[in-house]
KEKOLPA-766795 format. One record per residue (C-alpha): residue number from 1; y negated, z negated, x; residue in one letter. Coordinates in steps of 0.05 Angstrom, whole numbers, plus 5000, padded with zeros to 4 digits. Each point is the difference from the previous one (the first is absolute). Example, Ala and Ser with C-alpha at 12.3 -4.5 7.8 and 13.67 -1.06 7.14 Angstrom:
BEGIN
+-----+-------+------+------+--------+
| num | north |   up | east | residu |
+-----+-------+------+------+--------+
|   1 |  5090 | 4844 | 5246 |      A |
|   2 |  4931 | 5013 | 5027 |      S |
+-----+-------+------+------+--------+
END
This chain:
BEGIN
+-----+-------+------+------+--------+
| num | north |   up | east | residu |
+-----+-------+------+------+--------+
|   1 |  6962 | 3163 | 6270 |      X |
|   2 |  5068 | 4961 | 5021 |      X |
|   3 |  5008 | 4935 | 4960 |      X |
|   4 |  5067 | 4947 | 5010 |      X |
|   5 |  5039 | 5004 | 4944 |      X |
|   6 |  5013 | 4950 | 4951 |      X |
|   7 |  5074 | 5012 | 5006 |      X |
|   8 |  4991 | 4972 | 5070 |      X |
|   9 |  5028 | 4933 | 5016 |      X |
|  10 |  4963 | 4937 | 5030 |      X |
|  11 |  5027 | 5008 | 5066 |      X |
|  12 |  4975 | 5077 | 5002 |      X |
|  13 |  4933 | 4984 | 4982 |      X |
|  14 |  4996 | 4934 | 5046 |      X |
|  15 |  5022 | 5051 | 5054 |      X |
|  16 |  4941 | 5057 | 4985 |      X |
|  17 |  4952 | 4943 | 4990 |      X |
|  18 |  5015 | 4960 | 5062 |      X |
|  19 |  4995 | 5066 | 5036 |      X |
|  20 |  4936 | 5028 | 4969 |      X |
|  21 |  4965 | 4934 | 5021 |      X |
|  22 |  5022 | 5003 | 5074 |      X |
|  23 |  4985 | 5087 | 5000 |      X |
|  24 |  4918 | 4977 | 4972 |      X |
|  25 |  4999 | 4939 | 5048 |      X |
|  26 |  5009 | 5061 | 5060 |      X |
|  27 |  4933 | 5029 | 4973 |      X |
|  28 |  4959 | 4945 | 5026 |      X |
|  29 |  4953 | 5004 | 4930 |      X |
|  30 |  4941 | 4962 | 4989 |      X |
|  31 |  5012 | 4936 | 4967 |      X |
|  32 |  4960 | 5020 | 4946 |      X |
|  33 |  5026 | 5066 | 4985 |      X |
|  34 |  5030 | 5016 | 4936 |      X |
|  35 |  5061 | 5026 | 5034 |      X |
|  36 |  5006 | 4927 | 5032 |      X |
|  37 |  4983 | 4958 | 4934 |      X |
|  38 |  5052 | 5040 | 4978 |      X |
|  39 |  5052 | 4992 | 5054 |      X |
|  40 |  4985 | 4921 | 4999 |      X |
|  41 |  5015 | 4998 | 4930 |      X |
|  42 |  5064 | 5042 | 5008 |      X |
|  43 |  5017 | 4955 | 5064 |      X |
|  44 |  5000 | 4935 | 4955 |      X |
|  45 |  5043 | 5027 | 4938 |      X |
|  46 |  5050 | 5023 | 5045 |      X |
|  47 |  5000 | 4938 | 5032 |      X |
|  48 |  5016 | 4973 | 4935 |      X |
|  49 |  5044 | 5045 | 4987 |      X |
|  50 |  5041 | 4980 | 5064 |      X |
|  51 |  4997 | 4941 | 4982 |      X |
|  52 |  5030 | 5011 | 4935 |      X |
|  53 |  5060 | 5034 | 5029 |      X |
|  54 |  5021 | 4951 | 5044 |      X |
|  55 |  4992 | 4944 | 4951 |      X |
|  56 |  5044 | 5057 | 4958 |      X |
|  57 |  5053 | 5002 | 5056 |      X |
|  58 |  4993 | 4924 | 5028 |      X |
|  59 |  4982 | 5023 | 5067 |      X |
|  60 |  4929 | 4985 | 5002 |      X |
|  61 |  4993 | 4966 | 5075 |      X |
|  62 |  5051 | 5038 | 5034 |      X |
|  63 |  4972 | 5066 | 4968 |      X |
|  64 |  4936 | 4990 | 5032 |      X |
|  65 |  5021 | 4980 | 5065 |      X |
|  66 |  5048 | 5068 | 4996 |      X |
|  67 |  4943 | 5035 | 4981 |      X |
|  68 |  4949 | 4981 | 5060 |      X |
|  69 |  5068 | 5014 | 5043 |      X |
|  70 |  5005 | 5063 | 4978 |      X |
|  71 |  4919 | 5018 | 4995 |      X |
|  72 |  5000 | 4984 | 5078 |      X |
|  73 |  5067 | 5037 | 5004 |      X |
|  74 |  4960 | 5068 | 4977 |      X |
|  75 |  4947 | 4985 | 5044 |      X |
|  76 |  5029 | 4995 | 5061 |      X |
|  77 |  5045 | 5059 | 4990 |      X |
|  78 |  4930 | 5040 | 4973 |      X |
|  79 |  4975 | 4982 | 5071 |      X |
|  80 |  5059 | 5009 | 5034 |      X |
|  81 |  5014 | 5068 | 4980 |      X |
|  82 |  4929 | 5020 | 4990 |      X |
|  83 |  4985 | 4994 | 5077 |      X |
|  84 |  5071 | 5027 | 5021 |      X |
|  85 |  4982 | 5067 | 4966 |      X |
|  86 |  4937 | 5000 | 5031 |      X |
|  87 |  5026 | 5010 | 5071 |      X |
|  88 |  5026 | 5071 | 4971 |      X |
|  89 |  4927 | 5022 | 4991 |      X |
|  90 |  4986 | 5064 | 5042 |      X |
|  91 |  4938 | 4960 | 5020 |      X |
|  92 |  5005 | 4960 | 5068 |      X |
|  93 |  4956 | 4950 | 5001 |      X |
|  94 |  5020 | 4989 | 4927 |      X |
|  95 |  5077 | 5004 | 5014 |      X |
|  96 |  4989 | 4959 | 5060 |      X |
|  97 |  4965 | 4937 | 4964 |      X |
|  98 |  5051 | 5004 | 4948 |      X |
|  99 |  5061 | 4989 | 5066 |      X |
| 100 |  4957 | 4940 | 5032 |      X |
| 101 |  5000 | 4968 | 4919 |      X |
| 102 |  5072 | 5018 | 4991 |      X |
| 103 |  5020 | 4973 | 5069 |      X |
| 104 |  4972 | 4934 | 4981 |      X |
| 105 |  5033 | 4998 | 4930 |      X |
| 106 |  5067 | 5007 | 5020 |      X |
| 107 |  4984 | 4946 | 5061 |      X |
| 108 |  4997 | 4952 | 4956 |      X |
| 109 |  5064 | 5027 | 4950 |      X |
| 110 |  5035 | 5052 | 4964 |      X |
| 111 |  5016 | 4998 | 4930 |      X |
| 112 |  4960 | 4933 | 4992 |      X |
| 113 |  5008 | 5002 | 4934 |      X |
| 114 |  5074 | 4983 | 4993 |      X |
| 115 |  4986 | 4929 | 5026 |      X |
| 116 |  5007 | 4944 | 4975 |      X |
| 117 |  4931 | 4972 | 4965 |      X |
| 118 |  4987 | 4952 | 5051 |      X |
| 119 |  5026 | 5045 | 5061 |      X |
| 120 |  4955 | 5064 | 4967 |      X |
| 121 |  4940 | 4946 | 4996 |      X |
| 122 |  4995 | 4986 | 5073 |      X |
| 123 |  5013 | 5071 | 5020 |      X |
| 124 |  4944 | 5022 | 4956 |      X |
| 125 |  4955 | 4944 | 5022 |      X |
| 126 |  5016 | 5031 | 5076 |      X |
| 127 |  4986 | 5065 | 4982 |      X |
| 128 |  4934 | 4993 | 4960 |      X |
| 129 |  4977 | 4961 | 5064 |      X |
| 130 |  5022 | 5061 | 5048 |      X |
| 131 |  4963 | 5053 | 4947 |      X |
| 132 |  4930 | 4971 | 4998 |      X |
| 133 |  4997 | 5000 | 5078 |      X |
| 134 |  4946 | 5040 | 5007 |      X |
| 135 |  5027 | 5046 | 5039 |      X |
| 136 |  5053 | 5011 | 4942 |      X |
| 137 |  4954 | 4994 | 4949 |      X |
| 138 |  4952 | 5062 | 5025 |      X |
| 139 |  5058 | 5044 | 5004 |      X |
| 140 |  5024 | 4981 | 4925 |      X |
| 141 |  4932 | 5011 | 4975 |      X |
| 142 |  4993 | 5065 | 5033 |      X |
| 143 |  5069 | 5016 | 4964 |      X |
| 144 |  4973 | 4969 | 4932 |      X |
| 145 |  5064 | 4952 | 5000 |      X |
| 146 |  4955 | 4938 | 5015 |      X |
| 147 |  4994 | 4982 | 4926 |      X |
| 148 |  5078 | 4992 | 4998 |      X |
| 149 |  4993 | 4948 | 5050 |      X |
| 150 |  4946 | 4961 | 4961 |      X |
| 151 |  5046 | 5005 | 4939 |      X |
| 152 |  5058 | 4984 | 5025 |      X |
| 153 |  4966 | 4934 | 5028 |      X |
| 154 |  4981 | 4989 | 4930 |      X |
| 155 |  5073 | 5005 | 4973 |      X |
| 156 |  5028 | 4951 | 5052 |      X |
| 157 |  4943 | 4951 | 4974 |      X |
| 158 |  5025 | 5013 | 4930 |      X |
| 159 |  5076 | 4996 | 5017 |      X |
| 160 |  4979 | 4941 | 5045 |      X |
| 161 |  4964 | 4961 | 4931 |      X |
| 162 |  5052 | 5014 | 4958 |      X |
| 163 |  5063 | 4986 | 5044 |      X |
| 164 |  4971 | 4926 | 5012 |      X |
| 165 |  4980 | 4991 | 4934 |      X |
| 166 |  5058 | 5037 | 4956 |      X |
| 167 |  5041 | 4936 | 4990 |      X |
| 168 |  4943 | 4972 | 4958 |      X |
| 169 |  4978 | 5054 | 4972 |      X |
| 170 |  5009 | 5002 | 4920 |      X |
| 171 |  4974 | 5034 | 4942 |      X |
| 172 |  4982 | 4975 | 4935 |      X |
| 173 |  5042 | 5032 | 4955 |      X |
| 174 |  4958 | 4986 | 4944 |      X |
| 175 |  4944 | 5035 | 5023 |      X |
| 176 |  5041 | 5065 | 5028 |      X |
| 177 |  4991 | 5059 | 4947 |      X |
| 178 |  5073 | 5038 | 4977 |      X |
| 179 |  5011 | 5050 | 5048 |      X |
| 180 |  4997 | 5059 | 4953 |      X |
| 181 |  4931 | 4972 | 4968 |      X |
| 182 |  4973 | 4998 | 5075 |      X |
| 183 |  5026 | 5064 | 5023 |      X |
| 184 |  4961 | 5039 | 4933 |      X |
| 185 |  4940 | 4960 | 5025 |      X |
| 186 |  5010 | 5037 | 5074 |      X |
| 187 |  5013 | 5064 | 4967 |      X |
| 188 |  4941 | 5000 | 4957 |      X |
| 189 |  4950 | 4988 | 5062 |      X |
| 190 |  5043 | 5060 | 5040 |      X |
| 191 |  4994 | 5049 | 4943 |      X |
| 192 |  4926 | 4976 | 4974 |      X |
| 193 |  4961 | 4977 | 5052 |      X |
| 194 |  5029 | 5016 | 5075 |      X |
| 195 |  5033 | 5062 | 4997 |      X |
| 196 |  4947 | 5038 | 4959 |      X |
| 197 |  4943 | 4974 | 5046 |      X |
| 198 |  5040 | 5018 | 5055 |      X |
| 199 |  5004 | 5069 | 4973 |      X |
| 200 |  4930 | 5007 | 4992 |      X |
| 201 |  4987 | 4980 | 5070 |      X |
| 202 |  5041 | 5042 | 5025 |      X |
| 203 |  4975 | 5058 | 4974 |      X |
| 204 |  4934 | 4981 | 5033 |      X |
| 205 |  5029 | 4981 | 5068 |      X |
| 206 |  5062 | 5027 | 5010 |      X |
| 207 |  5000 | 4984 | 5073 |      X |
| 208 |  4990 | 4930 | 4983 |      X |
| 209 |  5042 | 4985 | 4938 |      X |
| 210 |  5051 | 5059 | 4997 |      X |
| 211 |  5054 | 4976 | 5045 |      X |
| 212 |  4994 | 4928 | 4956 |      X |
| 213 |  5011 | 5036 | 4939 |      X |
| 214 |  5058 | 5044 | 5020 |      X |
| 215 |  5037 | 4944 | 5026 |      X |
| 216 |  4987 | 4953 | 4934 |      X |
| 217 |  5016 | 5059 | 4959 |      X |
| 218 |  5071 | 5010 | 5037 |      X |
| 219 |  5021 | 4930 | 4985 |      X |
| 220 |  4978 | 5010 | 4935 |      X |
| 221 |  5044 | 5067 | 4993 |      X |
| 222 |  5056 | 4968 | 5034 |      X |
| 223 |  5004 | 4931 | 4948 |      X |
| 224 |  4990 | 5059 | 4936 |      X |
| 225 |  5052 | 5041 | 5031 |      X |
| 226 |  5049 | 4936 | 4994 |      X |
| 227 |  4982 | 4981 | 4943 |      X |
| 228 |  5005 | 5065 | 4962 |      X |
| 229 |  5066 | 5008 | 5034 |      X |
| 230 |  5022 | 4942 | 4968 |      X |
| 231 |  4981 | 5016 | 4932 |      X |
| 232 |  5035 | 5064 | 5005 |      X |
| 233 |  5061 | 4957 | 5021 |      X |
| 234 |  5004 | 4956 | 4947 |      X |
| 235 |  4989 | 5057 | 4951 |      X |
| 236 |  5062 | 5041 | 5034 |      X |
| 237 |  5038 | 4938 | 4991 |      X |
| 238 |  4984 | 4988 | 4931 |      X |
| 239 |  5015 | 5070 | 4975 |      X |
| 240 |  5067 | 4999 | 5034 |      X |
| 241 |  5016 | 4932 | 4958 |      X |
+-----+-------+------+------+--------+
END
């Protein structure tokens, strides 16, 4: 079974962890399933844990409006590209749907994205409007692109909260645990409790839990690929000195 190495920095874990919360979130879980007790409980330490790194760095507010930028950043790219490969399907009333989506996408703006925050806002406010036509909205959900709309929604709503708010925003410092004591608390609920129940559920129902596990798994390959790499660095550099 894949486990994140305790070689791996803070800012590796916070990135598997953050991830691994939004991948379980897409299974739409019972509340009270151990997989989502489980996923709540990772979503608050690395909340923490975010929390400790910014405090780390100094950057706390702007670091969390940059964040909700870039979350809605993903999204609307996701959606964006999503539909326009769609209209490549050698299906025609599927390929067809995803041109009337696309058409209205790129109405509103190319590239939204590289706005400015409060230019991207009202474009994305626009948009959102223009996808939940019904008319719009039918075709999306017969593509199975209509939850990117709903999320993306949700991420302007976040970006929205925290871009009004980030100028007050503060931490307590004295309540924020050291980075590297956080980030072994993260680990220890990816290599103890998610990722091994993920495993097992997965053997069960691939269908349902394979593709989650994959993905987690790559990001968890990719950080223990760097941080390997850098051991091996510092122990080239040491024997040559």
């Amino acid at each position: 079974m894949n486990q994140v190495l305790s070689t791996t920095t803070p800012e590796e874990v916070y990135s598997v962890g953050l991830s691994g919360v939004g991948q379980i979130k897409k299974l739409s879980l019972d509340p009270n399933s151990e997989l989502a007790k489980v996923n709540s409980d990772l979503e608050q330490e690395v909340t923490n844990l975010g929390e400790s790194l910014e405090v780390g760095r100094g950057l706390a507010s702007t670091r969390v409006v940059n964040n909700f930028d870039t979350k809605r950043d993903n999204t609307t790219k996701a959606l964006t590209k999503g539909v326009e490969a769609l209209t490549y399907v050698n299906n025609p009333e599927i390929s067809g749907a995803a041109s009337d989506v696309y058409e209205v996408i790129t109405s509103v703006g190319r590239r939204i994205y590289s706005l400015s925050y409060e230019e991207q806002s009202a474009v994305n406010r626009t948009l959102i409007s223009k996808l939940k036509e019904p008319t719009v909205k039918s075709k999306l959900t017969k593509l199975n692109m209509f939850l990117y709309v709903e999320e993306l929604e949700q991420d302007e709503n976040n970006f929205q909260e925290a871009f009004s708010d980030h100028s007050e925003l503060k931490i307590d410092v004295k309540k924020v645990v050291p980075e590297r004591e956080q980030a072994r608390v993260v680990r220890e609920i990816l290599n103890t409790k998610l990722l091994p129940l993920l495993s097992i559920l997965a053997s069960y129902s691939p269908d349902v839990y394979g593709s989650t596990l994959n993905s987690i798994n790559g990001l968890v390959d990719s950080i223990n690929t760097k941080s390997r790499s850098r051991i091996t660095s510092r122990a080239n550099a040491a024997a040559e000195n």
